[in-house]
N, C-alpha and C positions, 0 to 999 in steps of 0.2 A: 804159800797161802796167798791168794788174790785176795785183795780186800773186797766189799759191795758196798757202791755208792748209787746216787739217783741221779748225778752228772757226769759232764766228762771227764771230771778228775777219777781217779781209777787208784791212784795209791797217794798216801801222807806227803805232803811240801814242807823240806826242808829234814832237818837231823832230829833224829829221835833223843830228848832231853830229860824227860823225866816220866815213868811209869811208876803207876801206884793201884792200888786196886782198892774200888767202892764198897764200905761198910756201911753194915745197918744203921751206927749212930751220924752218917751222912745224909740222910732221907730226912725227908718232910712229910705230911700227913700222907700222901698218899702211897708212899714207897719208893717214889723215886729221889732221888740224888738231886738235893739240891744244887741250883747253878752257881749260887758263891760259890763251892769248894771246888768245883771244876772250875772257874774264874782263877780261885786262887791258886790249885796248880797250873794253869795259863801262864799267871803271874812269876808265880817261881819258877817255870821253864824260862818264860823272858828274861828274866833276872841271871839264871843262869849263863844262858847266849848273852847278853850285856854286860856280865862281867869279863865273861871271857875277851870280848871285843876291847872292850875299856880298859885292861889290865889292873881294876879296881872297883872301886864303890861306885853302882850303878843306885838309882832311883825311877821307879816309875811315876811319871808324867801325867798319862794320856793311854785309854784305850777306843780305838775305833771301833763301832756299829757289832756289836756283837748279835749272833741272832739264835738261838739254839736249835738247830734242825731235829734231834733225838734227843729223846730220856735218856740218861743213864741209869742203871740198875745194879742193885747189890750183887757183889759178885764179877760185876763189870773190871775187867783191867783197862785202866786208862791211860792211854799213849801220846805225851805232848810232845810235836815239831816243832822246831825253829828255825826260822832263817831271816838271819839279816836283810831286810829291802833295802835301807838308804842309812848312810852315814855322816850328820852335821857336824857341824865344829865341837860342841857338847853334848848332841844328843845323836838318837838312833831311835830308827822305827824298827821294829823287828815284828814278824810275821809268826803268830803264832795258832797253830791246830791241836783240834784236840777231836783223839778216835777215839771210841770202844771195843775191844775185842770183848763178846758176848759169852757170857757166862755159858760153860760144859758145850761152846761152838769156838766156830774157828770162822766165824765171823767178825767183820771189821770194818764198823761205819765210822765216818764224821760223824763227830756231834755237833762241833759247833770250832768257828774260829775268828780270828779279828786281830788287828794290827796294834801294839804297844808299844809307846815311846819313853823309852828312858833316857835321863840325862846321868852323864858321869860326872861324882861329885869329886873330891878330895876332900881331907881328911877333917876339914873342920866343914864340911859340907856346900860348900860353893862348886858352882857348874866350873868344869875343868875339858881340855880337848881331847877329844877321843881318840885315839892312835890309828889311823886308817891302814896299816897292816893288818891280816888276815890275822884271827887268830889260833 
């Protein structure tokens, strides 16, 4: 399956983290899929790739310039990327995408994506150092 995009990016950046698919009680007045809950699985793909990174409790920080290029729609399967850009002493930016494969098609856009920074805490919740091995 080739995805379809309106740039030159042509298929998803980074590892596929979390799929879920858009339900009715996700919509807003007019049927489409609100942008919180594609935010927030954003969120929880970051979280996922940051914990992995961090060997532990991550928190979200910080999300960069998000912009929603497409609706999503019931029925929509939602496919979140990840991938690590940069690694600080206690935090991480991670790069995360979010497509739609289009209901009874086999089509495959962006929706939308943006950059999230999580810091690794420890157990009583203070910023801790991130382990720069792969994970």
């Amino acid at each position: 399956m080739s995805p379809a995009t309106d740039g030159p990016e042509e298929a998803p950046r980074g590892t596929l983290t979390v799929r879920t698919i858009a339900m009715p009680g996700d919509t807003n007045a007019n049927g489409d899929i609100f942008g919180g809950w594609v935010m927030s699985r954003m969120d929880q793909a970051g979280g996922i790739a940051g914990v992995d990174q961090a060997q532990g409790r991550v928190v979200t920080i910080a999300v960069e310039a998000m912009t929603f290029i497409r609706p999503v729609k019931v029925g929509d399967v939602l496919s979140v990327y990840t991938e690590i850009e940069s690694i600080g002493r206690t935090s991480m930016k991670i790069h995360v995408e979010a497509w739609a494969k289009r209901f009874r098609t086999t089509l495959h856009e962006k929706v939308t994506d943006a950059t999230f920074t999580f810091v690794a805490i420890d157990e009583e919740g203070r910023p801790r150092p991130v382990p720069r091995g792969s994970a």
